[in-house]
N, C-alpha and C positions, 0 to 999 in steps of 0.2 A: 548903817543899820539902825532900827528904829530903836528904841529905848525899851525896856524888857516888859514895863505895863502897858504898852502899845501893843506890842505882841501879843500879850497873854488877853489882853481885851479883844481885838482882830478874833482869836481861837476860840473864845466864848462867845462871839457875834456868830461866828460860822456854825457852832454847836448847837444855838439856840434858830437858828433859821433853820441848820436842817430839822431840829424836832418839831417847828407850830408852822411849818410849810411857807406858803407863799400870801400865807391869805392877811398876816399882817408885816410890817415895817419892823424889823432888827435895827437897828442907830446903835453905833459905838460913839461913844463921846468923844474918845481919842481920832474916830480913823476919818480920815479923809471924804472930803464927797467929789463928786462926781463933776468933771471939770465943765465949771462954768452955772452950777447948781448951787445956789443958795444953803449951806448945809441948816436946815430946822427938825424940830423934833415935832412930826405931826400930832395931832389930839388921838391918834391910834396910833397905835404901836408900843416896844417896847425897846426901853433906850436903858444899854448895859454899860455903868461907868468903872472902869479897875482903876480906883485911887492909888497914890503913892504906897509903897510898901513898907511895912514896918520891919526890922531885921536889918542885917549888914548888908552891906553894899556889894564888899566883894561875895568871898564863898561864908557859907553858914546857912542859917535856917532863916528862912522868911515866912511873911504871912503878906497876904493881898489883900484890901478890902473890895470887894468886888458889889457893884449898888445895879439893881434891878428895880426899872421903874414900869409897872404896867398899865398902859390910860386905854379908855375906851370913851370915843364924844358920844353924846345921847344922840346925835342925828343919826348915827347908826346904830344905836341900841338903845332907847327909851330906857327899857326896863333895869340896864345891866347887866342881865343874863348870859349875853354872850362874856364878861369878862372870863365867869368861868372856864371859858372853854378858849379864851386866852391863857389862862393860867397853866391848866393841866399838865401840857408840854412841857412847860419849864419843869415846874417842878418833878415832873417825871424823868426828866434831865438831869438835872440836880439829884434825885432818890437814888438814879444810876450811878451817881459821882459817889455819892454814900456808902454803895453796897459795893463798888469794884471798883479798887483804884487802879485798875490799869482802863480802866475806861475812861474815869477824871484824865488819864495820864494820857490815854490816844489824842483825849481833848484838849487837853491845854497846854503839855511842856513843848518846850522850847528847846529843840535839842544843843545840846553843849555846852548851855547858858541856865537852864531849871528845871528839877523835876518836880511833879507835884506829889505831895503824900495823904494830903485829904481835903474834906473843907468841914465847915463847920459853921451850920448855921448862924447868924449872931443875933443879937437883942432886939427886940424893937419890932419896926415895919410897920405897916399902916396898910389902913384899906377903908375907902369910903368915896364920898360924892363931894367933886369939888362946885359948888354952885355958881363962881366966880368963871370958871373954864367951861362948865357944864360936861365934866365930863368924869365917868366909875374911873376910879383908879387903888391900882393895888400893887404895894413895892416891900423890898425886904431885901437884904444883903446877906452874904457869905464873905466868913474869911478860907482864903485860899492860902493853904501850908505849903511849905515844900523845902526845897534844897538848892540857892546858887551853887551850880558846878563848876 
């Protein structure tokens, strides 16, 4: 069995492709690629990391850091316009996770292993143009609460 922020990252890769469709690249940092494919994080897309977790190990209350990083290259969008409409999804995802926790919940627990009880945006995140990569990018994190069962 994979290790519980493998899982809970896997459930947020699935959540976040089904809400911004097919039109961009979902990458979990943890999960696996595709045998005999180079796993990279293309200049588009959006690469979801669930860091180690803070809390006990066994049962108790945990928290997740979970990192969203969203790139768009200028070869496909000069202006950066489109990241917008990379963003929206998400965070329309995440506003879901805010207002209904049995939604967070369809989305991410883990049965018999964690449930989750909320998230909470955290500090920080950034948005801008890297000139170096040439490419809009815009990222921010949540901590993800919940309960080893």
């Amino acid at each position: 069995m994979d290790f519980l922020e493998k899982q809970i990252e896997a459930k947020i890769v699935d959540a976040v492709e089904s809400a911004v469709g097919a039109d961009y690249s979902v990458t979990g940092f943890l999960q696996p690629s595709v045998q005999g494919v180079e796993k990279t994080s293309g200049l588009t897309g959006i690469l979801i990391t669930c860091r180690p977790r803070v809390g006990v190990m066994g049962r108790g209350e945990v928290t997740f850091s979970v990192l969203f990083d969203v790139r768009l290259e200028v070869a496909r969008d000069a202006t950066g316009d489109m990241l917008a409409d990379m963003v929206a999804p998400l965070m329309n995802l995440v506003e879901g996770w805010h207002q209904d926790v049995s939604t967070l919940r369809t989305s991410v627990n883990v049965d018999g292993v964690f449930r989750a009880d909320g998230v909470v945006n955290a500090d920080g995140g950034d948005a801008g143009f890297d000139i170096e990569s040439l490419v809009w990018y815009w990222n921010f994190s949540l901590s993800l609460k919940g309960w080893m069962i």
